[in-house]
N, C-alpha and C positions, 0 to 999 in steps of 0.2 A: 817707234817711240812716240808717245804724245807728245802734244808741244808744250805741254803744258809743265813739261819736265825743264824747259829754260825761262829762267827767271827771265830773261828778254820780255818773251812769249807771254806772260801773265798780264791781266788787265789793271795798268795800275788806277790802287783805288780813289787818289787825292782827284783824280777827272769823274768820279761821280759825284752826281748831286748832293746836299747835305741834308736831305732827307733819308736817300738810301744809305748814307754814310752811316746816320742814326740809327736804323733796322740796324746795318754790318754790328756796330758797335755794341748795340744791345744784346747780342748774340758771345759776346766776349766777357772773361770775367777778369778779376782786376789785376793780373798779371797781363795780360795781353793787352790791356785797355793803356797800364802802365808805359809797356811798349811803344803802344801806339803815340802815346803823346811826347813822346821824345822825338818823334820824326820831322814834327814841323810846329808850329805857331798856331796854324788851324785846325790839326788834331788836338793839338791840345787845348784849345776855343772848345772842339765839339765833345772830347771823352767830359769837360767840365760839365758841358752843358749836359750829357748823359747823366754822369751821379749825381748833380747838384737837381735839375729841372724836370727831367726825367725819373729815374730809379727814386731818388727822394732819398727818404730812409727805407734800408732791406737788413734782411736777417737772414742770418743761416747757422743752424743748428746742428750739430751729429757727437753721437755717441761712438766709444773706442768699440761696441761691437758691432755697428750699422757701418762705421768707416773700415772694418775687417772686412767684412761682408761685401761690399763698392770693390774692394782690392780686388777681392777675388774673382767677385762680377767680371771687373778691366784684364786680370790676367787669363780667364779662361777664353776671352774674348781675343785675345793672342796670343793664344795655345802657346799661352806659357806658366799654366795652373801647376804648381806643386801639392796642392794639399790643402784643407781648410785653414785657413790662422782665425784662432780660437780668439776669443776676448779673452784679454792678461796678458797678449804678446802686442799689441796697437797702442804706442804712448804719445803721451801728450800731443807735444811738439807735432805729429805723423797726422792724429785729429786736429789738431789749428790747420794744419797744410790744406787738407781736403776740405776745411768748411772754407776756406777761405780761397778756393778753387772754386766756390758758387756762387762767390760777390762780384757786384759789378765796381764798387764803391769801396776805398778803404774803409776798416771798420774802426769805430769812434771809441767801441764799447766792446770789453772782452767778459762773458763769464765763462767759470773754469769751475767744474767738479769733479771731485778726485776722491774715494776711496779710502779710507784708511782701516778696512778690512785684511788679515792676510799677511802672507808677504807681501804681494804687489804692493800694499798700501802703506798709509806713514803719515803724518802729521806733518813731516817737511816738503815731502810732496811725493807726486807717484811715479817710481822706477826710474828717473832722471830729473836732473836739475831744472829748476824753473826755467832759468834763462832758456835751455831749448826752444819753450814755445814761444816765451816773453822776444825772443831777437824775431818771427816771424812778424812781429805786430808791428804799427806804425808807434813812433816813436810817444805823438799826442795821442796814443787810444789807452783809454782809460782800462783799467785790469783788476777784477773784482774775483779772488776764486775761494770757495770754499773746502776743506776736508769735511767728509761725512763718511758715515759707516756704510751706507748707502746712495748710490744715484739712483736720480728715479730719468728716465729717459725713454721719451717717444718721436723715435727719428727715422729715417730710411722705412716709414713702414710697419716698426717694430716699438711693442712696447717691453722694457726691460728693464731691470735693476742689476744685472749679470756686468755690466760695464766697469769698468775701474776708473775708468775719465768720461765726463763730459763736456760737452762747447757750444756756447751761442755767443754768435757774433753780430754786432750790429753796427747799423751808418748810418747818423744822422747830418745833418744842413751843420757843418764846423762854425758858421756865419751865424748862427740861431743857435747853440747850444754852447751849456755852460759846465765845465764837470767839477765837481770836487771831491779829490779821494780824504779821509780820514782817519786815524787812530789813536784811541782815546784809553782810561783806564787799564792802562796795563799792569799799574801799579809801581812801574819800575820808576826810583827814586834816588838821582843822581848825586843827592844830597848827603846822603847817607853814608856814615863811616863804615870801615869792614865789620866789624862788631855786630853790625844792626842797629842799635841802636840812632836813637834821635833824638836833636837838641833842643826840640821844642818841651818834651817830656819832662816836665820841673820835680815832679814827686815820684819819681816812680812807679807809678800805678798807671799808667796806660790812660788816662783817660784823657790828657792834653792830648796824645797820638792819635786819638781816635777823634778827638776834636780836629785835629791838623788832617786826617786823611778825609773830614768830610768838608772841609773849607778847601781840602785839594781838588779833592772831588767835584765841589761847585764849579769852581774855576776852570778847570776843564771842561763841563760842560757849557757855561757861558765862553769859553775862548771857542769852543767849535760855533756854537749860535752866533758869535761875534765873527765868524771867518764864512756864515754864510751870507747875513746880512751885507758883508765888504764885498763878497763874490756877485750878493744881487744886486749889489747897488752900481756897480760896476760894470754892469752888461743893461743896455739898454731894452728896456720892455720884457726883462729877465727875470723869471720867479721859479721856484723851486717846485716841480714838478710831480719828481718820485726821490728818495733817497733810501736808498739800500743799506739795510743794517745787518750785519752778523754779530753774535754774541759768542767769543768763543773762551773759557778757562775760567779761573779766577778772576774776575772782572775787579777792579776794587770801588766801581759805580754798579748804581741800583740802576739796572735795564730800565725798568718801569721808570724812575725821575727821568731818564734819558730821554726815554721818547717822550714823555710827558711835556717837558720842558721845549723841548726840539717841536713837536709836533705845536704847543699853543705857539710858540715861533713864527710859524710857517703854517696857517690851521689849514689852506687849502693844497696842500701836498700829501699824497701818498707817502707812508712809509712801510718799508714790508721788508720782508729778509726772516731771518730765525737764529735758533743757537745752533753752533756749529765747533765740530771740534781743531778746530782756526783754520788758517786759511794765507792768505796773502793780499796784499793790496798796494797797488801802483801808486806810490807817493806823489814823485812828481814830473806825473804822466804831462802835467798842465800846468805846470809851472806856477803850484800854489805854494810849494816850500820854498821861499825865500832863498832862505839860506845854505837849503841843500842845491840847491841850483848856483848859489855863487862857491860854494865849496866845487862844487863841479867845474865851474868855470875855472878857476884855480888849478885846477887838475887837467886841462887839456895837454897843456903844454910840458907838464910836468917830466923828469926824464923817463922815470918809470912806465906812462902812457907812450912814450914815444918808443921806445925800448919795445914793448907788447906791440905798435902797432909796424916794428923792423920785422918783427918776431912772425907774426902774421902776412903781411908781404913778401916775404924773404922766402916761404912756400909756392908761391906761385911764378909762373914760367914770364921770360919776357915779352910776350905776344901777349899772355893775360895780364900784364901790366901796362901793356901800352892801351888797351883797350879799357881799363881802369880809369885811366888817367884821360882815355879821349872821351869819356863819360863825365867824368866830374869836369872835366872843363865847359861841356855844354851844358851840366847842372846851375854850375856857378856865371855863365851868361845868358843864364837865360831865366835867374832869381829862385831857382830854388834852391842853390846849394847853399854851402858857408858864405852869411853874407862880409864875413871878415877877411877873405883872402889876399894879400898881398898881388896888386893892381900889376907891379914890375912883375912878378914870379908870373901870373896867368899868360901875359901878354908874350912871356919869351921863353917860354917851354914849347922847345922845337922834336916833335918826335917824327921825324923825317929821317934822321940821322940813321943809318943803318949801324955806326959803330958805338950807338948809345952804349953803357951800360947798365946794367940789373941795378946795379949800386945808384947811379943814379936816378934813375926811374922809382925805385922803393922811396929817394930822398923827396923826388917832385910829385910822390903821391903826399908823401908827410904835409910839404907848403900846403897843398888843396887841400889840409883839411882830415887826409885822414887818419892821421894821431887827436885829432878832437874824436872823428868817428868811433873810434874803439876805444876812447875813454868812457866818451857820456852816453855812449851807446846801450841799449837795453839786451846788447849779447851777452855781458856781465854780470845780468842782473841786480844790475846795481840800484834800480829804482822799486822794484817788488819786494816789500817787506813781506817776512814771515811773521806772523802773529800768533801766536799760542793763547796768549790770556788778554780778555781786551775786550772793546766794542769799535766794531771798524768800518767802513763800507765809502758807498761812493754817492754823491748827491746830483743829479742831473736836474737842468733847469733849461729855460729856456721854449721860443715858441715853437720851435722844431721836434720837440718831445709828444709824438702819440701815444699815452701812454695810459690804460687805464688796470684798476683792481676790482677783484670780484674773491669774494669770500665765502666759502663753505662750512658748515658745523656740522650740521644733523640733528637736530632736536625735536621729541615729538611734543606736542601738545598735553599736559595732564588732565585737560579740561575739555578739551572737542577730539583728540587722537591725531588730528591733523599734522600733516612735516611743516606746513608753510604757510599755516591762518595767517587771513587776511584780517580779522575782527576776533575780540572775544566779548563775552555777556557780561566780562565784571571790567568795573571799574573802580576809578579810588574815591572816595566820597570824603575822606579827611588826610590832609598831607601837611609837611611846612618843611622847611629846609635848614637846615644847621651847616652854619661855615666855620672855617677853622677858627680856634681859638673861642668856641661858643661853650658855656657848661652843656654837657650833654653829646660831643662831640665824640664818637669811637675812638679817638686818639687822642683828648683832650686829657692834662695830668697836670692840672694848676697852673701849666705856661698858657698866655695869649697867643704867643706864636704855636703851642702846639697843633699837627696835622696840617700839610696840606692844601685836602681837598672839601667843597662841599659836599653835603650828604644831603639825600631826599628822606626824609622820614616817613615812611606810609605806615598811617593808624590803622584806617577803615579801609573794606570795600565792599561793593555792591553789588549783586545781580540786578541788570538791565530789566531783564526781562522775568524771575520770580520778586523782585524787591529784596532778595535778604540779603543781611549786613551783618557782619563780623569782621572780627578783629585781626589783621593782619597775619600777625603770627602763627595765628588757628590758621586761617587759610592756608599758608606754606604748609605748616607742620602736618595739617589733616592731608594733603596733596600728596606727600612725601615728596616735594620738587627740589631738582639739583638748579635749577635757573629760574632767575623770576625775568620775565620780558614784559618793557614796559611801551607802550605806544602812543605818544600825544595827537591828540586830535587835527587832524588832517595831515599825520606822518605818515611816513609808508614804512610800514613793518615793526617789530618788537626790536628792542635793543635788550639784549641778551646780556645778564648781571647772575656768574658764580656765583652760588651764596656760600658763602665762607660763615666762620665763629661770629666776626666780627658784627655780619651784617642781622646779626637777632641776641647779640648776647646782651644791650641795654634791654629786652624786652619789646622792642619794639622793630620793627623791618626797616631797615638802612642802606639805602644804593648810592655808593658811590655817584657823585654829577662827573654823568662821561667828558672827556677831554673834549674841548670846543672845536665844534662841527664847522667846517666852511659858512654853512646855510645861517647857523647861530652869532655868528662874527659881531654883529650888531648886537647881540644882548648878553657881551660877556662880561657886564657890569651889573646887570638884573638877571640872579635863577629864578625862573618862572618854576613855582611848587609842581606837582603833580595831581594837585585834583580837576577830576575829568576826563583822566587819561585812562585809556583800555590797559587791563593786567592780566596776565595769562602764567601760566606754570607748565617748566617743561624739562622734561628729563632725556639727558644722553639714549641714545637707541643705536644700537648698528643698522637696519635694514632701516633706520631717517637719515644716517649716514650716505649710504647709499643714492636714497631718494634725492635727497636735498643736492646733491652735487649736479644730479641729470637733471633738477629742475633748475636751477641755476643756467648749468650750461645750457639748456633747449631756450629760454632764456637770452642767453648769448648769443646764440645760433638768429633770433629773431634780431635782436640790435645790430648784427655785424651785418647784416642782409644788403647786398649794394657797395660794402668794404672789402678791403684786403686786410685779414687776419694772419699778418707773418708768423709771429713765434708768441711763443708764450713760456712765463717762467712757473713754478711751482715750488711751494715749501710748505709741504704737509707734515701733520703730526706723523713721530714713528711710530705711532699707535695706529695710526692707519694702511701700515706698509710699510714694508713692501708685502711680508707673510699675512697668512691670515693670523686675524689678532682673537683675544677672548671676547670680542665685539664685533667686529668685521668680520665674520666668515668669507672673505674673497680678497684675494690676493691682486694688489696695487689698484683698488675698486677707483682710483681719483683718474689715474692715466689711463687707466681700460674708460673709463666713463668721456672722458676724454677723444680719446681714439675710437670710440663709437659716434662720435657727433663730429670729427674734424681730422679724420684720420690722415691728412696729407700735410698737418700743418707741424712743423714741431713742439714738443713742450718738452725743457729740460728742468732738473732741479735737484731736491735732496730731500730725503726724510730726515725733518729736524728732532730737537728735544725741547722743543718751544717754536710757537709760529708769531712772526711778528706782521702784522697787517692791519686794514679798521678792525673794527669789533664786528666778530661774525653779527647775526640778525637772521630772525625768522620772518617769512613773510615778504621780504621788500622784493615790490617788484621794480626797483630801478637798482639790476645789483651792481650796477660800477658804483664805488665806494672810495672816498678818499677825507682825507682826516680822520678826529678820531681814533689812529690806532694805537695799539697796546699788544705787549706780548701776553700769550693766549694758547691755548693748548685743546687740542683734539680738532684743530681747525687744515683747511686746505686753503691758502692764500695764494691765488693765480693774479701773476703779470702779464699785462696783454699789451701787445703792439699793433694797432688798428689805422689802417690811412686809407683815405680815398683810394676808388683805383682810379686809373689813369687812363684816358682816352688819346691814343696817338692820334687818331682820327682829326683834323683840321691843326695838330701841332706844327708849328712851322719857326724855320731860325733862320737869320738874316747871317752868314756867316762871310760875308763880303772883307773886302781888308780895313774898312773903316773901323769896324766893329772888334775884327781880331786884334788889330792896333790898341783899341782902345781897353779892350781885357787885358793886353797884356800892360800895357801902361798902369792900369789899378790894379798889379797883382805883383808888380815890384818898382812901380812909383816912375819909372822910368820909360819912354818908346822903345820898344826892343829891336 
């Protein structure tokens, strides 16, 4: 028999150095890592030092058919293969398990897509209750999931939309990172008698209502801008990053004012996300709902919580309660448990006793705490709202957020043929700019206040290089172009303007003034007109669809050179995928393009019915993109997670007792 078969006999690892400790440990993912730090003071100094100084932020991503596939992989491998399990049979809950079997770090950040294809699929969620996968998650991790008709998912290798679930997980610096989940317009109005009706409506004609629902509608979207401003102000060196939006039902807010408004807010943050046919979203993962949190509080003790948590206890054996109990006692001295425990109850729970019983053991698990556990616990799912109609998402801020966006279209040139002109020949030679409430104004109807936004007016323009000049409108019309891109002198790339009714039916060309650029910040008191600036015309193309995404990422592939490109999200037009479309002849052309340039890395997501991201653009070649966005259609909007890598190479930690001392001191106020 080896010897290595008595636990005796094994080399214990607390006498290696805290360098190889660091290799041991990096080899471990966050259940074993979990383990480890409960064994002593100094493990838990070094797994901190791992996620926090080391790992950083990491990601891990898998689809319900790539995590099918791993099962099968691990049980053939101990011949104990039954059979293929198909995608349709791997739920939820079973994919959190497995991705979260390749962290080193709890994860901060949950996204969840799900399906609502089928049987398997649903709008409440897919083939099981939320809480299944929501109780795997740490309590503070933020939880963003979408329904979609389609996943789009490139993980284990594989690219596919066959999936019913998919998952990316991620970990950031808890110390540097700020979340806020949201949900806004749902329309539901608490005010309201059975009848319907509303008090505000004086004449019956609906139109006080409809004054009342957009003065409701304001206020909603100024209380969320008012709860981020509270959240940045409130975190030191804290600004808003990315903020993830979904759009899903009857909204009873205008998408566009939303971001609009949110976005000049915050002009240097990404916002991105899509429409989606709802979803869920973790309230108060973070402790931003106030007052769902003191309702909870309320509720620890309550007989009913305590009652569910007899009910719960009362299943398990007295061996697996004394081991319960000898857990939370070292949780609660050593700062991470309940820090409300009654001092008398920890100090004289003697489980020595051989003639203890069950009864009391269930009671002295209650004192530690765990009837709060299974009250405010996320087994219940008590914190993941379901959303049907709405705008909802999650706002991350903070210096620990790597976090950039890159935008796709596809548009070809109607003037050079080109996907991604750099320059064109014509420019604007007469322009002037109309602000709201001007005569002349597309929206303008005898209010001052009416519209808004400013507009660019383009009269003329000019060949550079033959001299001829004509009138705007003849230009488009003669072009037949579905976009006009404009490019100011020493910009990088066109900014891409749908031409709608609006933007030629005074007779003259009108583009909306895009939402305030980060780079613009300083002159959002002066619009600079448009003459002098390069104009180009360019119409949708499937094979510039194509193009434009590989040039994009090849692209990417040059900037990331030197970095760690963990995961990545996507929310592509369903016009682009998953099938092939009346434009796109090639099926899920964004993920295949994708997994031809980065095939190891993941990218999850969903084909929306609207992409929300910046404003695609032709031509730029610096494609990380942030401000600026607006919901937008026929676009591909990628989130990217990019960090330095890391050189173990001269990494070195002082893990002496001075220093463990002194962590554990700043980590619950006390010498431990």
């Amino acid at each position: 028999m080896s010897s290595y078969s008595s636990p005796e006999a094994m080399f214990p690892l607390n006498e290696l150095p805290p360098d190889e400790l660091l290799l041991v440990f990096l080899n471990l993912n966050v259940f074993d890592l979990s383990n480890a730090a409960r064994t002593s003071k100094r493990f838990l100094y070094l797994v901190h030092t791992v996620q926090t100084r080391i790992v950083g932020t990491e990601c891990s991503a898998l689809s319900e058919k790539a995590a099918a596939l791993e099962v099968n992989r691990d049980e053939r491998k101990k011949q104990a293969y039954r059979g293929a399990k198909r995608a349709g049979n791997y739920r939820p809950a079973a994919v959190v398990r497995r991705a979260l079997e390749r962290m080193r770090a709890p994860p901060s950040l949950a996204f969840l897509f799900h399906t609502t294809r089928g049987d398997r699929g649903g709008t409440s969620w897919y083939q099981e209750p939320p809480s299944a996968a929501e109780s795997l998650l740490p309590r503070d991790c933020a939880i963003l999931s979408a329904a979609c008709p389609d996943v789009q998912a490139n993980s284990g290798g594989l690219v596919e939309s066959e999936s019913g679930v998919g998952v990316l997980l991620a970990s950031f610096d808890r110390d540097r990172t700020t979340f806020l989940p949201f949900h806004i317009g749902s329309g539901v109005d608490d005010d309201s008698d059975e009848s319907g009706s509303n008090s505000s409506s004086d004449d019956g004609s609906g139109r006080e209502d409809e004054q009342s629902k957009r003065r409701k509608g304001s206020d909603e979207i100024q209380q969320l801008i008012d709860r981020l401003d509270d959240a940045k102000s409130a975190t030191a060196d804290s600004c808003w990053k990315i903020i993830f939006v979904y759009v899903s039902g009857s909204t009873t807010l205008d998408p566009d004012t939303v971001l609009a408004r949110v976005q000049d807010a915050n002009p240097n943050c990404i916002i991105a996300g899509g429409v989606s046919s709802g979803g869920h979203v973790r309230l108060s993962s973070s402790g931003q709902d106030d007052d769902a949190e003191q309702s909870g509080d309320e509720q620890k003790r309550s007989p009913e919580s305590i009652a569910k948590a007899k009910k719960v206890l009362g299943k398990r054996t007295v061996r697996q309660l004394r081991v319960l109990i000898t857990k939370m006692i070292e949780r609660a001295r050593s700062g991470k448990g309940e820090s409300n425990i009654d001092e008398f109850v920890l100090n004289n729970i003697d489980l020595t006793k051989e003639d203890i019983s069950k009864e009391s053991l269930v009671d002295f698990a209650i004192s530690l705490g765990f009837g709060q556990q299974i009250s405010a616990s996320p087994h219940d799912g008590i914190d993941l709202k379901h959303v049907e109609s709405g705008i909802f998402g999650v706002a991350i801020g903070g210096d620990g957020v790597p976090v950039s966006a890159v935008v796709s279209r596809g548009c070809r040139s109607v003037i050079s043929g080109d996907v991604a002109p750099q320059a064109s020949t014509w420019t604007v030679s007469d322009a002037a700019v109309l602000r709201p409430g001007q005569v002349g104004h597309p929206f303008y109807r005898g209010d001052p206040a009416g519209g808004n936004e400013s507009f660019h007016v383009i009269n003329r323009v000019k060949n550079r290089e033959t001299g001829e000049e004509m009138d705007s409108i003849d230009f488009v019309l003669q072009n037949r172009a579905e976009f006009v891109g404009m490019k100011r002198n020493g910009g990088d790339g066109f900014d891409l303007t749908m031409l709608q009714s609006y933007n030629v039916a005074t007779g003259q060309l009108m583009l909306i003034e895009m939402a305030t650029r980060p780079d613009d910040a300083a002159h959002r008191g002066e619009i600079r007109d448009h003459r002098g600036s390069q104009i180009d015309l360019f119409n949708l193309d499937g094979q510039a669809c194509i193009e434009d995404v590989g040039i994009k990422l090849e692209r990417l592939k040059e900037l990331v050179a030197g970095k760690r490109l963990l995961a990545g999200l996507m929310f592509s037009c369903n016009g682009r995928g998953p099938g092939k479309s009346f434009l796109i002849n090639e099926e899920m052309c964004d993920a295949n393009a994708w997994h031809n340039r980065f095939p190891s890395v993941p990218l999850l997501g969903f084909y929306a019915g609207g992409e929300i991201g910046p404003r695609a653009m032709a031509g730029n070649m610096d494609i990380f993109q942030r401000g600026n966005s607006s919901l937008q259609g026929f676009t591909a909007v990628f989130v990217l997670f990019v960090v330095p890598k890391i050189e173990m190479g001269g990494f070195s930690i002082d893990d002496g007792p001075e220093n463990v001392d002194e962590f554990m001191r700043e980590r619950k106020g006390s010498c431990a």
